[in-house]
C-alpha positions, 0 to 999 in steps of 0.5 A: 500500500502506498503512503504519504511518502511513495506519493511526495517521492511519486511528485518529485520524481515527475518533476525530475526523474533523475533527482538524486537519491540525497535530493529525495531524502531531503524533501521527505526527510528520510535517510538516502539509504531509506529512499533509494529501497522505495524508489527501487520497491515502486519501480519494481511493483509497476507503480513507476516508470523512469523513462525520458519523455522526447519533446515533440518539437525535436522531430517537427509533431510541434501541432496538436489537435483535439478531435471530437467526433459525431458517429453514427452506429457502434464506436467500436470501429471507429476506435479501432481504426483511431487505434492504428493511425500513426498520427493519434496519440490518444483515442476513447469512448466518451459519454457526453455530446461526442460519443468519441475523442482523439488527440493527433500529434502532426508536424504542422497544420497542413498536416492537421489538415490532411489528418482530418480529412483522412479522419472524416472518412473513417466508419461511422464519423458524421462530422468532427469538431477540432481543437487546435492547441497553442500551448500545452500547459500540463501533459503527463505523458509527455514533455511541455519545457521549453525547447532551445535550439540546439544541434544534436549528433549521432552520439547524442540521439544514442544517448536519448534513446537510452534515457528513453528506455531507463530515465535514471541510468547512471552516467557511467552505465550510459557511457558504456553503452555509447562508448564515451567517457563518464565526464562526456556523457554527464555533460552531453546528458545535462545538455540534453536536459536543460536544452528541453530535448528530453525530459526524465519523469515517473511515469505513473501507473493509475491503479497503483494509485487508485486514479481510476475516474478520467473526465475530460473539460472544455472551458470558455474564458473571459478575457486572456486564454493563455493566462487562465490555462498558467493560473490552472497549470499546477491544480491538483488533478489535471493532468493535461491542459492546453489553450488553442482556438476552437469550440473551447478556449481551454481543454483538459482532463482531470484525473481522480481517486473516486468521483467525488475527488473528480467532482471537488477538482471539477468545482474548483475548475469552475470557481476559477476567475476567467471562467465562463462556461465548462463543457465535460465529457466522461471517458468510458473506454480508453482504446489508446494512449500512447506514452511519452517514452513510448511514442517517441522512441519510435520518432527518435532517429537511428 
């Protein structure tokens, strides 16, 4: 069972998968030796993943759109045909005014647009409403830092791919495997790092933590889009949130416990300053969803 502590190291360890273990034990107050078993305990259970999320700007899916599709007849073959499209990253059954969402990921918006000319064609698609993101505010599966411009070679797509795979190997086990030094891979790593190339977090497993209920929301705001989605970037059950143009001003998904800790979160949303009118819909089957290390492991070039 996980307490108090799994759960602030579970948050530290999002923020930077690779904290030191003494890092760790300062912000819970145990001994190093302490943290490193329940690090190594949540890994081992499943409850954690420590892997290396690729910024989608490296490989050009700079654009996300959100899709919400009208169908006529069963959703089924409509999410099965969502789940084997290269360019969607998440696809569901919802209850509410579309019976079906997707999220795509594309290099720009001609692309977006190509992609949803395909995506009107699929079976069962009446019509399809879109989002068009313009910041990504929250997104816990993949990374929303700011991305420098920077050159990177054959020995530093090595290394990412390696941190794609085990966010925390030592510096002297990814020097090995790529055939530098312990000095030049810790400084080509913190270059990766602080550029925004790669980010390295937990990835958390939802059952592990009992966040069983999924709702997504679409908000209308007064006034600024972009300062309403940085004022609700660090609320407590959302794990995804971007601004852009469309039906909605806002989109996001909070993810809770029980219902009753999704309706507190979703109360709070609409108490918010700027808030003027709140759209939900409830996942009842997730058919696909693509992770960060996961989706971009197969963008990374060889």
């Amino acid at each position: 069972m996980l307490d108090a502590v799994d759960a602030a190291l579970m948050r530290a360890l999002q923020g930077d998968g690779r904290a030191t273990f003494q890092a760790l034990a300062d912000g819970v107050g145990l001994s190093r030796t302490a943290v490193r078993a329940r690090v190594r305990q949540l890994v081992q259970s499943g409850a954690i993943r420590i892997v290396g999320v690729l910024h989608a700007g490296v490989v050009g899916m700079e654009v996300l759109g959100h899709v919400s599709f009208r169908v006529s007849g069963p959703v089924g073959p409509l999410l099965e045909a969502l789940g084997e499209r290269e360019a969607v990253t998440f696809a569901a059954q919802s209850a509410g005014r579309f019976p079906a969402i997707a999220q795509v990921r594309v290099a720009d918006d001609a692309a977006l647009t190509k992609e949803l000319t395909e995506l009107r064609s699929l079976p069962g698609v009446d019509g399809a409403e879109v989002f068009r993101a313009n910041a990504v505010y929250k997104d816990a599966h993949s990374s929303v830092r700011e991305l420098r411009d920077i050159e990177l070679d054959a020995l530093d797509w090595r290394l990412v791919r390696k941190l794609l795979k085990d966010g925390r190997a030592s510096y002297a086990d990814l020097a090995r495997q790529v055939g530098l030094s312990q000095a030049a891979a810790r400084s080509r790593v913190v270059r990766l790092l602080n550029s925004g190339v790669v980010h390295v977090t937990a990835l958390v497993e939802p059952s592990a933590v009992g966040a069983n209920e999924q709702l997504g929301f679409g908000l209308r705001c007064r006034g600024d889009a972009d300062a309403l989605g940085t004022a609700m970037a660090n609320m407590g059950r959302i794990s995804f949130l971007a601004s852009g143009f469309g039906r909605y001003d806002v989109i996001g998904t909070l993810t809770a416990p029980d219902r009753c800790q999704l309706v507190e979160a979703l109360e709070r949303i609409r108490g918010t300053a700027g808030v003027a009118h709140v759209e939900t819909w409830d996942y009842l089957q997730v058919r696909k969803e693509r992770r960060g290390g996961e989706r971009s492991a197969g963008w990374v070039p060889a």
